[in-house]
Backbone as CSV, one residue per row, in Angstrom:
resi,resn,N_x,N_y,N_z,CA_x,CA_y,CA_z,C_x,C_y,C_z
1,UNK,16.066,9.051,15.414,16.344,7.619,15.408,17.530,7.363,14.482
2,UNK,18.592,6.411,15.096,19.601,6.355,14.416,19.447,4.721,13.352
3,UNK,20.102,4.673,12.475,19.911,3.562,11.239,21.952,2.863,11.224
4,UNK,21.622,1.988,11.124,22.528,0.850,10.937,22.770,1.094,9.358
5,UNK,24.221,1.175,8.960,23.998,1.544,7.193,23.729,0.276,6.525
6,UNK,23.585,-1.081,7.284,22.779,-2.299,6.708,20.965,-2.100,6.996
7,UNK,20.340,-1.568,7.633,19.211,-0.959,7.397,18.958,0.053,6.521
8,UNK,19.587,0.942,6.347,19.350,2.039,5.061,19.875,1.924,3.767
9,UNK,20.761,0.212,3.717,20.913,-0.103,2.268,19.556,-1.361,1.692
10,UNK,19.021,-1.829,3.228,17.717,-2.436,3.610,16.490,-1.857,2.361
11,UNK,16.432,-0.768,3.259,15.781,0.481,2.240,15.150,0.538,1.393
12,UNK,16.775,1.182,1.210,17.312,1.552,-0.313,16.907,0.230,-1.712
13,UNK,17.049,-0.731,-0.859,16.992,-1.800,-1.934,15.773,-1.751,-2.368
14,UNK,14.454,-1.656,-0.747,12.906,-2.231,-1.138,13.026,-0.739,-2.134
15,UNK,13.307,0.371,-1.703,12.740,1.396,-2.944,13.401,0.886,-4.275
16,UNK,14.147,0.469,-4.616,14.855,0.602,-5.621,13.314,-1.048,-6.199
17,UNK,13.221,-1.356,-5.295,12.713,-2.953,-6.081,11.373,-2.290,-7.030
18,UNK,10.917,-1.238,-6.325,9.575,-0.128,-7.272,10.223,0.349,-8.363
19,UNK,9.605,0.405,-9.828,9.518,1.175,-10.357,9.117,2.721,-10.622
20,UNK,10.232,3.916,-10.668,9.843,5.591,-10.138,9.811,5.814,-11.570
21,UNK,9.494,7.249,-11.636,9.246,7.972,-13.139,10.558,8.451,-13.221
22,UNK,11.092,9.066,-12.302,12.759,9.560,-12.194,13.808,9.183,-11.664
23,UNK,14.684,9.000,-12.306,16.249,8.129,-11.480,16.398,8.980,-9.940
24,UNK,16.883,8.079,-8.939,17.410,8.181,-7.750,19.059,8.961,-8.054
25,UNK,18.946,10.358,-7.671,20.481,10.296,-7.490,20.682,11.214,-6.173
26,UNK,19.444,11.739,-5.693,19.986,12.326,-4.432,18.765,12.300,-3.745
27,UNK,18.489,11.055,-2.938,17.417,10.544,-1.976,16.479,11.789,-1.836
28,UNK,17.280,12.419,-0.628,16.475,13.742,-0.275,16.045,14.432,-0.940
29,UNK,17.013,15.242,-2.255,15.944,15.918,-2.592,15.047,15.564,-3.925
30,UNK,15.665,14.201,-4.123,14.650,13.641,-5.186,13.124,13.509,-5.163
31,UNK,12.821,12.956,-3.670,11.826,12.618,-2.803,11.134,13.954,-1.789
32,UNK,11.884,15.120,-2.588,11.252,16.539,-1.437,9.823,16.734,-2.027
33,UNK,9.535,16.610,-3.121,8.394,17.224,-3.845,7.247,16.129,-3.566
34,UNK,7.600,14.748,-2.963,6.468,14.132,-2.669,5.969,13.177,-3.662
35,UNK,6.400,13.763,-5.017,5.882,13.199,-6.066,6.534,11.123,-6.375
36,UNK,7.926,10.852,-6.071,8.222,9.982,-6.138,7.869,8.919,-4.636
37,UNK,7.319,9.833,-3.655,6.804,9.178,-2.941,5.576,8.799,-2.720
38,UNK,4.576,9.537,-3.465,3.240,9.091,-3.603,3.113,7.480,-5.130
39,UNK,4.856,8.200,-5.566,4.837,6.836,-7.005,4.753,5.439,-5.915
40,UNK,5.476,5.422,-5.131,6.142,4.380,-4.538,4.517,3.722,-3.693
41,UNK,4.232,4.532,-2.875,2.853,4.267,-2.229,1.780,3.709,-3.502
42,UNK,1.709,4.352,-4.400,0.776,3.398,-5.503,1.224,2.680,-5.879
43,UNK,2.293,1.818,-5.880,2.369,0.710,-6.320,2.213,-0.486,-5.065
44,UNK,2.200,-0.070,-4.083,1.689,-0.835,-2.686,-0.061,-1.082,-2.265
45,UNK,-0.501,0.172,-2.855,-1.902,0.822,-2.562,-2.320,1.510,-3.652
46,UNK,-2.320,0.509,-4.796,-3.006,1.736,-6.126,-4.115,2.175,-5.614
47,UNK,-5.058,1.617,-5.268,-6.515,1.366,-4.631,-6.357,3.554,-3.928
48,UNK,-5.306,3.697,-3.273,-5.948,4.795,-2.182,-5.015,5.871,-2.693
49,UNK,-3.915,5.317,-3.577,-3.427,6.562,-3.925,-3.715,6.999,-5.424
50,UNK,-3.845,8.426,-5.789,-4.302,9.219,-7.241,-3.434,10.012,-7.540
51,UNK,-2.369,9.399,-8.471,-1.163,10.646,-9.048,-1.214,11.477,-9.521
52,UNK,-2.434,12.119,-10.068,-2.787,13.096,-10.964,-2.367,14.160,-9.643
53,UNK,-2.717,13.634,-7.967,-2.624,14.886,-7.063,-1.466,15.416,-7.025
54,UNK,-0.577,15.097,-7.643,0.588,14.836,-6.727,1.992,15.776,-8.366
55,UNK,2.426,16.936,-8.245,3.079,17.859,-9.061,4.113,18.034,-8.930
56,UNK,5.298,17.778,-10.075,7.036,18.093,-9.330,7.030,19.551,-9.604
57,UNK,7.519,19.516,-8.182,7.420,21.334,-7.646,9.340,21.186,-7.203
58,UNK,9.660,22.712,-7.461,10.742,23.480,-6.857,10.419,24.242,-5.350
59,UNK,9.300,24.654,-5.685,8.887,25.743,-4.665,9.023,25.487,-3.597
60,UNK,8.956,25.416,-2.644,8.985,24.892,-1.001,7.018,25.197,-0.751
61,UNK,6.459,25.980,-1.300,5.224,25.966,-0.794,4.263,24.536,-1.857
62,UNK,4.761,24.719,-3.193,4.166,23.200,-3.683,4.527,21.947,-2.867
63,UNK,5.898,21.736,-3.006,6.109,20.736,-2.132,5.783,20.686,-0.813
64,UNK,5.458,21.289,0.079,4.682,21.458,1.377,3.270,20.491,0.943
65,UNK,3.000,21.123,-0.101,1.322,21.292,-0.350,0.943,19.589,-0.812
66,UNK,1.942,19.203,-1.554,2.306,17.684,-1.955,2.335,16.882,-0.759
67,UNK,2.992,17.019,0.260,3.367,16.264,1.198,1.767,15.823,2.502
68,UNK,1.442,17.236,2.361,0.210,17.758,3.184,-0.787,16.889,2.522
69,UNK,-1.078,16.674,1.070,-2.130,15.629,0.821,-1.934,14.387,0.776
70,UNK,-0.902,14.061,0.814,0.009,12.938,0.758,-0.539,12.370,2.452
71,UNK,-0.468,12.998,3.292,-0.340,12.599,4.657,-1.952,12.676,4.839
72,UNK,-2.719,13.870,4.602,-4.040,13.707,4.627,-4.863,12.373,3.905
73,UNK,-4.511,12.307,2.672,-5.060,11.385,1.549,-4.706,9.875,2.208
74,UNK,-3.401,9.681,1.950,-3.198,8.420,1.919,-2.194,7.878,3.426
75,UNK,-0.815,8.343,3.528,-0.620,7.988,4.777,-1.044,7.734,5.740
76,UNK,-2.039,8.401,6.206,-3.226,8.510,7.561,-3.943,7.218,7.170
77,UNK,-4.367,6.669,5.939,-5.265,5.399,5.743,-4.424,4.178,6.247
78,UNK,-2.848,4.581,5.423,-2.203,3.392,6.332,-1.177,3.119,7.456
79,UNK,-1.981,3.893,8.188,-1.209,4.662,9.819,-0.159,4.974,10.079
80,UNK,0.457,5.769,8.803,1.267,6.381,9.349,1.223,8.143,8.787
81,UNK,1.560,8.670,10.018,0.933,9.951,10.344,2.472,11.206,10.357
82,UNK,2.045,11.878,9.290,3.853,12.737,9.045,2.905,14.123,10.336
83,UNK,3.896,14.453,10.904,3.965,16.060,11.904,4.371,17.140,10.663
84,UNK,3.906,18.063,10.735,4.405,19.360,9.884,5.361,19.503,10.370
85,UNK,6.930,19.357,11.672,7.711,19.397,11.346,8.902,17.805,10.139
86,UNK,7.776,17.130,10.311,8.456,15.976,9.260,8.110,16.527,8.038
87,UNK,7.087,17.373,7.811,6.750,17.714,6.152,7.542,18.614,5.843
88,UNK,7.626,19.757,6.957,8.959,20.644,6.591,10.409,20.467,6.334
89,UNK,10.789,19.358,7.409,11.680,18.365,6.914,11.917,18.139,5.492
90,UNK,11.148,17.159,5.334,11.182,16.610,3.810,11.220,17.348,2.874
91,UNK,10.389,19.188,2.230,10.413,19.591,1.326,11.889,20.143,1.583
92,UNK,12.587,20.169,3.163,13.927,20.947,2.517,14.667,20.180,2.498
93,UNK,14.239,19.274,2.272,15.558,18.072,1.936,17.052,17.786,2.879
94,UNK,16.062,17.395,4.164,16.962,17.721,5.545,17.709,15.939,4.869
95,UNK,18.994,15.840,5.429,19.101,14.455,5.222,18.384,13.679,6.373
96,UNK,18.195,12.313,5.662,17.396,11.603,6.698,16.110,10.951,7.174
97,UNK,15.550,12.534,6.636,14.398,12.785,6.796,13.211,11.558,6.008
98,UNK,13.307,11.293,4.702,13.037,10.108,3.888,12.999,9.474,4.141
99,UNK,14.087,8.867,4.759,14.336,7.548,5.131,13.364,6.941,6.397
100,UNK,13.357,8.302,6.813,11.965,7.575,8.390,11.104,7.479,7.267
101,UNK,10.729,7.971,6.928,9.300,7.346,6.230,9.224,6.498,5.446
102,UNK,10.340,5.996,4.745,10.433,4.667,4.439,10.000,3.544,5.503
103,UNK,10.938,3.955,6.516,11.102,2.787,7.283,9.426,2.535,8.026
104,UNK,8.611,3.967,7.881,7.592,3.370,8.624,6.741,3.007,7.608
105,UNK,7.027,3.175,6.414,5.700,2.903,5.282,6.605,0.949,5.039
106,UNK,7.588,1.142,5.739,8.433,-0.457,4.891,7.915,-1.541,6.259
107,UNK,7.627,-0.728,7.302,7.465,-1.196,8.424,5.789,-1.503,8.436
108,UNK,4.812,-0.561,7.776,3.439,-1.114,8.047,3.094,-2.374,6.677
109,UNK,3.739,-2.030,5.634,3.906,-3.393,4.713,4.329,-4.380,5.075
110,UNK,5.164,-4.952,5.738,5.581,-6.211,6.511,4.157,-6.351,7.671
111,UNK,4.276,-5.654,8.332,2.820,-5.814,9.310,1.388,-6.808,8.224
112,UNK,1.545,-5.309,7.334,0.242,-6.100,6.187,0.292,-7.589,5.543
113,UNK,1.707,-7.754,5.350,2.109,-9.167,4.509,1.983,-10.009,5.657
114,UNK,2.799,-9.589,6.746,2.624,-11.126,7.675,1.118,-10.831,8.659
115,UNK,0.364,-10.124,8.431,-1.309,-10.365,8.796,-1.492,-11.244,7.912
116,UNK,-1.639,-11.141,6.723,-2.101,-11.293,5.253,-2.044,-12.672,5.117
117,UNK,-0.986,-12.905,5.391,-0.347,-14.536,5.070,-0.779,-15.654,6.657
118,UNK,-0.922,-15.133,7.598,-1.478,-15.636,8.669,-2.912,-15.839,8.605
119,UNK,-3.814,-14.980,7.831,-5.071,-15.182,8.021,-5.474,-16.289,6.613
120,UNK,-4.313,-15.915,5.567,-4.124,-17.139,4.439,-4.101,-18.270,5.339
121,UNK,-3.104,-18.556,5.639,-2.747,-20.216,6.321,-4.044,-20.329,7.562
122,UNK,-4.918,-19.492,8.001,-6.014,-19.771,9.015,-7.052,-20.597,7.965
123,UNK,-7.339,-19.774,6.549,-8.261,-20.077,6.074,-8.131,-21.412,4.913
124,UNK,-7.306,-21.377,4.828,-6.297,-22.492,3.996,-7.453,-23.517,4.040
125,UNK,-7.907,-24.456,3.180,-8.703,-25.700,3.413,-7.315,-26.918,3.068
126,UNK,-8.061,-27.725,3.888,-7.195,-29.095,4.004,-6.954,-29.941,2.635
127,UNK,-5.676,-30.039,1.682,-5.465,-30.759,0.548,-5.041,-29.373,-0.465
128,UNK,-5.120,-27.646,0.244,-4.784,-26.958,-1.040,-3.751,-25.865,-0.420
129,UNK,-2.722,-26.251,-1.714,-1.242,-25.523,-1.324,-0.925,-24.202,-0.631
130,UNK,-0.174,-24.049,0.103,-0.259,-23.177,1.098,0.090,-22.098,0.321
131,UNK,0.353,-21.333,-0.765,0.269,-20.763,-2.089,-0.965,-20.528,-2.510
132,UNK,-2.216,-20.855,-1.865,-3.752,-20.937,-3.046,-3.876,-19.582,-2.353
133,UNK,-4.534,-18.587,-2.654,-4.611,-16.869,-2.820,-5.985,-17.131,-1.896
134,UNK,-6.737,-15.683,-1.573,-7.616,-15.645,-0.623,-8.696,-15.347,-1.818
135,UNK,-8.757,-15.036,-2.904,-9.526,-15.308,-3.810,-9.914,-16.411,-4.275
136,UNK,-8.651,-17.761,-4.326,-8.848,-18.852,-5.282,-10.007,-19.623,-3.588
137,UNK,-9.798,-19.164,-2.414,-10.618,-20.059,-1.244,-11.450,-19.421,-1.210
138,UNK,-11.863,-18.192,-1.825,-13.269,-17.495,-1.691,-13.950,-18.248,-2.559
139,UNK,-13.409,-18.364,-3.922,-14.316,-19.198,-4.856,-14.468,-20.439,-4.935
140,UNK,-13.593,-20.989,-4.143,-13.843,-22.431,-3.743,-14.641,-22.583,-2.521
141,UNK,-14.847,-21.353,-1.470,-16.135,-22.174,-0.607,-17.149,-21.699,-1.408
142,UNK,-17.161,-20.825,-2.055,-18.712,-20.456,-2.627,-19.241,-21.833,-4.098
143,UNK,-18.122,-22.198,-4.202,-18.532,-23.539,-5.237,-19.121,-25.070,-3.615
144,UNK,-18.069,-24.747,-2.907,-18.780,-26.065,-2.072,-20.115,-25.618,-1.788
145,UNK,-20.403,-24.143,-1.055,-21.466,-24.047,-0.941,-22.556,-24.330,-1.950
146,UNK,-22.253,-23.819,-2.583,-23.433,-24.112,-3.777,-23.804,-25.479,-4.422
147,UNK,-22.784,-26.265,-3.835,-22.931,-27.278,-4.515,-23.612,-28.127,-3.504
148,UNK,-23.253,-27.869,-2.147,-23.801,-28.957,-1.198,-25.144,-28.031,-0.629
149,UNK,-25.662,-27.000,-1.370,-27.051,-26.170,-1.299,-27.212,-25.418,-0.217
150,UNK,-26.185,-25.251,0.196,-25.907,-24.292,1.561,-26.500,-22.493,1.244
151,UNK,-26.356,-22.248,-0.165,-26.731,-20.925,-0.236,-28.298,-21.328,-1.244
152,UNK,-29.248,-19.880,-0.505,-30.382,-20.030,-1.144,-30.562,-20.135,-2.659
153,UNK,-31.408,-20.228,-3.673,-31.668,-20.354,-4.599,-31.646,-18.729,-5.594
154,UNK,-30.923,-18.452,-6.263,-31.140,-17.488,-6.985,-32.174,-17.193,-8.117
155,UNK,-32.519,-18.398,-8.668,-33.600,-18.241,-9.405,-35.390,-18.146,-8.701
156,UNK,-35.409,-17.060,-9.971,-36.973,-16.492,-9.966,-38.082,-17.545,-9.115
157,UNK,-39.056,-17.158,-8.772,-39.906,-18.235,-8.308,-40.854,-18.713,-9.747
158,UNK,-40.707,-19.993,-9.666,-41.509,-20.353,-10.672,-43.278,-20.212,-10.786
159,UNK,-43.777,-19.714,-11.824,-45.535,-19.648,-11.490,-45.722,-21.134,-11.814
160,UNK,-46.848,-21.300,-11.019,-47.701,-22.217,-10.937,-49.143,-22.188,-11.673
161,UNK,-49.712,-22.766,-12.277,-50.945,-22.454,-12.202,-51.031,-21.719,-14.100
162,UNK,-52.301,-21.777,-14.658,-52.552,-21.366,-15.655,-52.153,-19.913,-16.189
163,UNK,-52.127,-19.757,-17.404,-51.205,-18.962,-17.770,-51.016,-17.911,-19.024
């Protein structure tokens, strides 16, 4: 797949907008070992990704091995699925190669944000800013509920009777 160099400065920018442990100076093989790409994925998905897995390797068989849990672990959760010739790719630092996977990890984040924000504005209640979070309307129906007695009683049953 070919890239428009206003799409791969596109990119370049969303990576650059993450904070990495190591300066960018040569895409490919900065990003061969996996390690600055599992950085980038936890800050999207702390929740599914664990950096401790993840080792800056020289070797071509570490970095294989990086990429391989990388795609097992976490990519596969958020559908996107590397081929062992894309992993082989990547540890040899083919040019290019990175950049697809940007574009599909930059591509299922937009998917997520504009789900995200559509099912916001579905659930939105009438009078609160189209800005109020899916937390601040969770705790606001569970206050209407409770208040207009819609949810059962949490307290103990009271005894009756002598004692």
């Amino acid at each position: 797949m070919e890239y428009s160099d206003d799409e791969i400065q596109n990119l370049y920018a969303w990576v650059d907008s993450v904070p990495l442990s190591r300066p960018k100076r040569n895409i490919s093989r900065d990003f061969s070992d996996g390690v600055l790409m599992a950085e980038l994925l936890n800050h999207f998905y702390p929740r599914i990704v664990e950096l401790h897995n993840y080792s800056a390797a020289n070797s071509f068989t570490q970095k294989t091995y990086n990429w391989q849990t990388l795609n097992k672990r976490v990519l596969k959760r958020v559908g996107v699925v590397l081929s062992q010739l894309d992993i082989s790719d990547l540890a040899n630092c083919v040019p290019m190669a990175v950049e697809k996977i940007y574009d599909k990890v930059h591509e299922d984040r937009n998917r997520l944000d504009n789900k995200s924000s559509s099912s916001t504005r579905k659930n939105q209640k009438p009078g609160l800013p189209s800005s109020a979070s899916s937390a601040s309307l969770a705790i606001l129906s569970g206050l209407e509920s409770t208040f207009f007695g819609t949810q059962p009683s949490r307290r103990s049953p009271v005894s009756r009777g002598g004692g």
